[in-house]
Kinemage of the C-alpha trace (Angstrom):
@kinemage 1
@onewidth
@group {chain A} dominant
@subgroup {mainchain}
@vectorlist {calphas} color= white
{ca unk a 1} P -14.902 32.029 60.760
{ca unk a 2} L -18.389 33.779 60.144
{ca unk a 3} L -19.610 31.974 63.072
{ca unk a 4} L -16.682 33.239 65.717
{ca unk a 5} L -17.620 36.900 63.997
{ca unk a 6} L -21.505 36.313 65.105
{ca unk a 7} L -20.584 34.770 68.203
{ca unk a 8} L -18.351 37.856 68.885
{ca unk a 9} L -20.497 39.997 68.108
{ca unk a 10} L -23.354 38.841 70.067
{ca unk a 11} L -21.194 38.513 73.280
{ca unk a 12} L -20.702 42.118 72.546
{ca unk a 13} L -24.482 43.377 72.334
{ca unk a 14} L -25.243 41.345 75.481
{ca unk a 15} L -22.820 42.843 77.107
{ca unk a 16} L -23.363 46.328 76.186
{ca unk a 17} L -27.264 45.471 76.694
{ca unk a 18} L -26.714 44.429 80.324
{ca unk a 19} L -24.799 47.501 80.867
{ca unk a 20} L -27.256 49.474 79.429
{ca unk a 21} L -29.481 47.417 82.103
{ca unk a 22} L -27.313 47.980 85.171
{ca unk a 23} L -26.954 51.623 83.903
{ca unk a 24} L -30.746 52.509 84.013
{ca unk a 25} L -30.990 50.546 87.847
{ca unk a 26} L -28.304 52.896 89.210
{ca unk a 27} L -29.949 55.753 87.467
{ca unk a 28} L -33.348 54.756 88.820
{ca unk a 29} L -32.248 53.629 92.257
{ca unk a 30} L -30.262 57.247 92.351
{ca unk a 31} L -33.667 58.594 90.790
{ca unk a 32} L -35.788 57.293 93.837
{ca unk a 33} L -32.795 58.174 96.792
{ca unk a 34} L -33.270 61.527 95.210
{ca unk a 35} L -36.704 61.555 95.605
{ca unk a 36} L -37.019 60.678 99.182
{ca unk a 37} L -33.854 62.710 100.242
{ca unk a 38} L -35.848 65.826 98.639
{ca unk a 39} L -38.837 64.995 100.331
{ca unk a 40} L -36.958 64.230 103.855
{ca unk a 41} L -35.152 67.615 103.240
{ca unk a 42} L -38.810 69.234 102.401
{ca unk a 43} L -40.416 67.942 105.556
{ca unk a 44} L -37.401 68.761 107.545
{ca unk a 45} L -37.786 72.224 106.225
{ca unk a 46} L -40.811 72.279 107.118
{ca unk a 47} L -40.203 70.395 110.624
{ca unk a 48} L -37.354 73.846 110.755
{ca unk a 49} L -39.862 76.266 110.035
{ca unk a 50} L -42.494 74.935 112.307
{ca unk a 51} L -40.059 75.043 115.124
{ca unk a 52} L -38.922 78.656 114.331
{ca unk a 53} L -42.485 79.955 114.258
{ca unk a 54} L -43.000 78.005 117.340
{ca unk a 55} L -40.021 79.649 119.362
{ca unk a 56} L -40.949 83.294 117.483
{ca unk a 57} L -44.639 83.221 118.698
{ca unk a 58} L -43.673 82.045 122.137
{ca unk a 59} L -41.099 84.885 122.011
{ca unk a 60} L -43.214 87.475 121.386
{ca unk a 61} L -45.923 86.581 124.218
{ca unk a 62} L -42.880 86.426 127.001
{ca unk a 63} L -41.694 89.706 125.853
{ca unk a 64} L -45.610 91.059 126.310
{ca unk a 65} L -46.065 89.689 129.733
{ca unk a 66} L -42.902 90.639 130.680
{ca unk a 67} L -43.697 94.467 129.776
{ca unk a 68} L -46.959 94.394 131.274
{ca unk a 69} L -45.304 93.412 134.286
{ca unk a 70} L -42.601 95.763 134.097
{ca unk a 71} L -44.833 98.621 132.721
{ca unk a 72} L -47.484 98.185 135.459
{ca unk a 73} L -45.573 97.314 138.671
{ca unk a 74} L -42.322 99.362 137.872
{ca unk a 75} L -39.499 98.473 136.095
{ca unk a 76} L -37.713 98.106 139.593
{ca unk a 77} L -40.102 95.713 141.167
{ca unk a 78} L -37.208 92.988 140.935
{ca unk a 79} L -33.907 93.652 140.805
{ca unk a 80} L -30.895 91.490 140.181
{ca unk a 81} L -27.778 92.175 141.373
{ca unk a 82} L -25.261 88.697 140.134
{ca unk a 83} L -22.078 90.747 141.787
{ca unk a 84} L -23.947 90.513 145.019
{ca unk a 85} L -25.469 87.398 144.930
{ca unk a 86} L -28.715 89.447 145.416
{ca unk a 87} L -32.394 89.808 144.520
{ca unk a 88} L -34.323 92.635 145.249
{ca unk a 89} L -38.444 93.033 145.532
{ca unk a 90} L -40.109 96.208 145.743
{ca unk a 91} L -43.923 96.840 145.759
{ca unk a 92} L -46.333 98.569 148.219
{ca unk a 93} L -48.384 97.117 150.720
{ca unk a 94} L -50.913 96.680 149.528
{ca unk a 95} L -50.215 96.920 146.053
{ca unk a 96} L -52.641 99.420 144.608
{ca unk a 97} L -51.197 98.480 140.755
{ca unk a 98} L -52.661 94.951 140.714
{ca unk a 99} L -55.883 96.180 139.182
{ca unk a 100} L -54.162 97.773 136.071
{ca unk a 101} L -52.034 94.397 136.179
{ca unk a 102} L -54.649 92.271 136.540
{ca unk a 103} L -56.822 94.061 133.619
{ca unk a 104} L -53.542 94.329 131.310
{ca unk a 105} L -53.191 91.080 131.661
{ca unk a 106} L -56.201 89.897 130.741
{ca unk a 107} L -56.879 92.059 127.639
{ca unk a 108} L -53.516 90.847 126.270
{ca unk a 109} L -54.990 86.921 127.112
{ca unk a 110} L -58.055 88.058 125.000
{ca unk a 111} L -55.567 89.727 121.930
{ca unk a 112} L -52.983 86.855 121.856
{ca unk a 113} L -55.579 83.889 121.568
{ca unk a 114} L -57.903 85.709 119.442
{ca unk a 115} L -55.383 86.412 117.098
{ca unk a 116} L -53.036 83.465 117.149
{ca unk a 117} L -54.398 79.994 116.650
{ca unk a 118} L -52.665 77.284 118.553
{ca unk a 119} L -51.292 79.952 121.481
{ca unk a 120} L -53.390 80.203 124.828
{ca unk a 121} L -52.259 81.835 128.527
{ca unk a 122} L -53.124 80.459 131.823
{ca unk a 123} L -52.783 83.587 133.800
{ca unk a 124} L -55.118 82.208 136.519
{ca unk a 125} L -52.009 82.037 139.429
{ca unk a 126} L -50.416 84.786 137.667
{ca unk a 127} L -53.329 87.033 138.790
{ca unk a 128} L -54.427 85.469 141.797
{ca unk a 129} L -50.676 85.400 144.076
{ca unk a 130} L -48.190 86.268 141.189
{ca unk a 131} L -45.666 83.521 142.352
{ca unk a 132} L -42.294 84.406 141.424
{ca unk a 133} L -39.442 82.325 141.783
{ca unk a 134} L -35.596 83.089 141.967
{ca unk a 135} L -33.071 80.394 140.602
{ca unk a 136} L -31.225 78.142 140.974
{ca unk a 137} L -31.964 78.407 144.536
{ca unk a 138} L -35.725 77.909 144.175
{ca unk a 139} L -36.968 80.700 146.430
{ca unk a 140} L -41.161 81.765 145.849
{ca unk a 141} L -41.794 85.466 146.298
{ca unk a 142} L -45.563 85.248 146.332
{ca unk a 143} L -48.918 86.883 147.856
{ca unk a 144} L -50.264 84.418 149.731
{ca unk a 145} L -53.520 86.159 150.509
{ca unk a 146} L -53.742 87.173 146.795
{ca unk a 147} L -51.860 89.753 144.802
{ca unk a 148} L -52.950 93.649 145.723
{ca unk a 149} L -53.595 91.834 149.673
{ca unk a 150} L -51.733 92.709 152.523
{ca unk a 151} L -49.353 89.517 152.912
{ca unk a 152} L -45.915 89.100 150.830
{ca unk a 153} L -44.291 85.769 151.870
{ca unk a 154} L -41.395 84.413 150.693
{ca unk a 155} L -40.676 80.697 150.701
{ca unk a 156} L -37.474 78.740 149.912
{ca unk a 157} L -36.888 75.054 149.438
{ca unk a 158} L -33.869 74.777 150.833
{ca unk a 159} L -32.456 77.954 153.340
{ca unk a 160} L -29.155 76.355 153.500
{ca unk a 161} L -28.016 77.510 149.870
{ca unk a 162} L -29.282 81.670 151.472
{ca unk a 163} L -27.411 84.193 153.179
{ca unk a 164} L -30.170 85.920 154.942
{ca unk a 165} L -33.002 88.528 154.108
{ca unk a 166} L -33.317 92.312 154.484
{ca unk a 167} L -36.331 94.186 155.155
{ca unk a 168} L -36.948 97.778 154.572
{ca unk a 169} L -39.619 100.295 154.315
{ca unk a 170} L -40.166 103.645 152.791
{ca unk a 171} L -40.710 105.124 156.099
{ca unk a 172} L -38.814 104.046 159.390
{ca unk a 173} L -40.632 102.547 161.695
{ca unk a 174} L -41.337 103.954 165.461
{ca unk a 175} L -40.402 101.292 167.161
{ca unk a 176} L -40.256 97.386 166.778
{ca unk a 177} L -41.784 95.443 169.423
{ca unk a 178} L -40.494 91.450 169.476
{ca unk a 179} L -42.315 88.369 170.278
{ca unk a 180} L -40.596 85.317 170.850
{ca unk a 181} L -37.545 85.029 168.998
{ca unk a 182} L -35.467 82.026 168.632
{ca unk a 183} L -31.215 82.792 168.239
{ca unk a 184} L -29.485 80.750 165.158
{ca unk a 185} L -27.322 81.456 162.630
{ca unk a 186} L -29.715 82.979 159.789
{ca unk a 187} L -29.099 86.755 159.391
{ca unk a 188} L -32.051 88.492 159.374
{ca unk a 189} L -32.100 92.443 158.989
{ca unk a 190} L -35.501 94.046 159.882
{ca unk a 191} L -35.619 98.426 159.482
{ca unk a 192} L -36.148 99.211 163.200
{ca unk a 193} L -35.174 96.162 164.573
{ca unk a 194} L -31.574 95.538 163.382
{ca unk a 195} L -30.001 93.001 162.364
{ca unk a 196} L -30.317 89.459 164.039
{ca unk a 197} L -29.401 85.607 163.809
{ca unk a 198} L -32.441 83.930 163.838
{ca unk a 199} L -33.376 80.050 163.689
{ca unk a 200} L -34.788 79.384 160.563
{ca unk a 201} L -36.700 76.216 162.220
{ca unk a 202} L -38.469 78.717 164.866
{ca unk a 203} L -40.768 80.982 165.202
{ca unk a 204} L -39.953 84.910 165.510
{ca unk a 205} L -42.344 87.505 165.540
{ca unk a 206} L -41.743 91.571 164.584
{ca unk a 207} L -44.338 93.835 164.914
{ca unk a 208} L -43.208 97.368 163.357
{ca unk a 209} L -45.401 100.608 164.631
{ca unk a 210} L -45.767 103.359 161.941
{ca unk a 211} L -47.379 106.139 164.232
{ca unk a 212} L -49.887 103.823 165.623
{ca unk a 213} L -50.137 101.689 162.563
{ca unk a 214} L -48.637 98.177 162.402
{ca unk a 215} L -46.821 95.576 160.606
{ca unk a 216} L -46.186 92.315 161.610
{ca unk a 217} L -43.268 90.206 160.575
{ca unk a 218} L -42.697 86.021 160.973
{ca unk a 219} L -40.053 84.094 159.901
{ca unk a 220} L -39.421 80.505 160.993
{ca unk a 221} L -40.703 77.082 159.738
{ca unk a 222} L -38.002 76.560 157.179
{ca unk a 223} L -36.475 80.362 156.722
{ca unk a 224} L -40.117 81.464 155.465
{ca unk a 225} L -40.659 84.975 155.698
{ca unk a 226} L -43.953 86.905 155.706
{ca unk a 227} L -45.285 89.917 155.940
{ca unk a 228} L -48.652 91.538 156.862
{ca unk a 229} L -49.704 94.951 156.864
{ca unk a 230} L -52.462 95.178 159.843
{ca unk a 231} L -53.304 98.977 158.968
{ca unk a 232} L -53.583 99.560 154.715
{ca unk a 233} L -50.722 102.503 155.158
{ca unk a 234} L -49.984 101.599 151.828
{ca unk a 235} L -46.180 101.815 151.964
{ca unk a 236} L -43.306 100.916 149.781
{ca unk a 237} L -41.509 97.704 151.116
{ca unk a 238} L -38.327 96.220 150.259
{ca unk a 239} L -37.110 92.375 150.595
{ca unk a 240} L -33.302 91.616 150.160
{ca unk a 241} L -32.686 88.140 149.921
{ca unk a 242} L -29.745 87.136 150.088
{ca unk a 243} L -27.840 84.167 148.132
{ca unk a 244} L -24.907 81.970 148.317
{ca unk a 245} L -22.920 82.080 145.227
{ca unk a 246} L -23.957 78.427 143.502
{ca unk a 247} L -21.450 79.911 140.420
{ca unk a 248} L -24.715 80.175 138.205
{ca unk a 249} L -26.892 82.811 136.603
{ca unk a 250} L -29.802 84.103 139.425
{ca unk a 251} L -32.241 84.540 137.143
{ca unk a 252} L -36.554 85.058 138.305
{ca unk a 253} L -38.775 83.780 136.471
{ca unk a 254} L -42.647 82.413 136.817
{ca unk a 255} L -42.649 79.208 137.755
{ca unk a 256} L -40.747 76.685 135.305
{ca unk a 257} L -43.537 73.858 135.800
{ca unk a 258} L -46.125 76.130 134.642
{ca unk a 259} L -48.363 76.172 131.346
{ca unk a 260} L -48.274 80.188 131.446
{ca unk a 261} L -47.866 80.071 127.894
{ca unk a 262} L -48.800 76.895 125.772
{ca unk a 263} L -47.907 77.578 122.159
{ca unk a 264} L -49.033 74.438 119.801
{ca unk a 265} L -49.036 74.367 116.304
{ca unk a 266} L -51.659 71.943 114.994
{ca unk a 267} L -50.777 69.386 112.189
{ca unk a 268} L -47.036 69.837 112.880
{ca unk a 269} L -46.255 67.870 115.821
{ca unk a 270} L -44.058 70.679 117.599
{ca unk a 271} L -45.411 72.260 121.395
{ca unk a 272} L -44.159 74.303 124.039
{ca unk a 273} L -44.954 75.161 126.852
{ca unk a 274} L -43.971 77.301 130.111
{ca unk a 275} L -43.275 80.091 131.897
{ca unk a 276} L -41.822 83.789 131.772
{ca unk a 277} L -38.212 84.634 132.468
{ca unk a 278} L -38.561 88.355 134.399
{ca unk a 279} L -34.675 88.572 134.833
């Protein structure tokens, strides 16, 4: 009978000892998926914070270049118009801001990389033709000749997705001489010379006399459109161009491809880099 007790008994503590066993592995096993779930949510916090700075500092040096920009060449140097389908330039020829642009924008180069490791600019194209480009249709209003020069060309990749361009000065023109155009179906409105349906495969050529003092105008070779003030008069010169409605946001911007801004934060893994959204 004392033996059934013992061997009772003893089935009892082994049981209770194994428990006591498989107890403390769940506890420990819960202990350790604890400790790596804390540490995955610390370096994801981190990974979260990292990201946020990242996107902040970028932030804040798109916002400067943008009001350099803006605060140098006029806050209506591009316009937007998404009712219209519309995007409108406006600068001088030539432009007699670019050296307050080009000096702005250097000094803030200097500021932002002295003062924030891991952030540098490439303004290099910025100051040379200031390439802008309007989307989605992929249309480059540049300088060709180099920004504060006295050639504004504007370039698209595909004319089809365009309505046509306007061109208009400050002051009308005397007259506007033309040399060899080429009829098609692109609408092209020139101050002084009307407006025309031009092939945007061909040549045309505008030359607009201001008193004895000339601009010439091409388009042609794909709907590109320049240009060139022969006589410094130093007048204000608009460019409409014109968009089909692609049911998207027009928005200009620096080029997308470009490392304008390269913001990297060392030891965390996280980068980005591009350009400058002006509208």
């Amino acid at each position: 009978m004392d033996n059934l007790i013992n061997r009772k008994m003893n089935r009892k503590g082994i049981l209770f000892t194994a428990g006591l066993v498989l107890m403390a592995s769940v506890l420990l096993t819960l202990a350790i998926l604890l400790f790596y779930n804390t540490m995955e949510s610390e370096e994801r916090f981190i990974e979260m914070s990292s990201l946020d700075t990242m996107h902040n500092l970028y932030d804040s040096v798109d916002n400067g270049i943008r009001e350099i920009l803006f605060g140098t060449l006029g806050d209506d140097y591009v316009i937007v118009n998404q009712i219209e389908d519309q995007v409108v330039f406006k600068e001088g020829l030539s432009n007699i801001d670019y050296t307050n642009f080009e000096g702005n924008l250097t000094s803030f180069k200097s500021f932002v990389e002295s003062n924030f490791g891991g952030v540098s600019l490439n303004i290099t194209e910025m100051n040379n033709t200031l390439p802008l480009v309007v989307y989605p249709h992929e249309v480059v209003y540049t300088h060709p000749n180099g920004f504060g020069e006295n050639v504004i060309g504007v370039y698209p990749s595909n004319y089809s997705i365009l309505e046509g361009y306007e061109v208009s000065f400050n002051v009308d023109p005397d007259g506007c001489p033309v040399n060899n155009t080429h009829s098609g179906s692109f609408s092209v409105n020139i101050t002084g010379c009307g407006n025309m349906y031009l092939d945007p495969d061909d040549i045309s050529h505008f030359q607009l006399n201001f008193s004895n003092e000339f601009v010439n105008i091409t388009f042609g070779a794909g709907a590109n459109l320049t240009i060139l003030d022969l006589s410094n008069l130093d007048n204000e010169v608009f460019v409409n161009i014109n968009l089909k409605d692609l049911n998207e946001t027009i928005t200009v911007e620096t080029p997308r491809e470009t490392d304008l801004i390269n913001v990297a934060l060392p030891g965390y893994g996280v980068k980005k880099i591009g350009g400058v959204r002006l509208r």
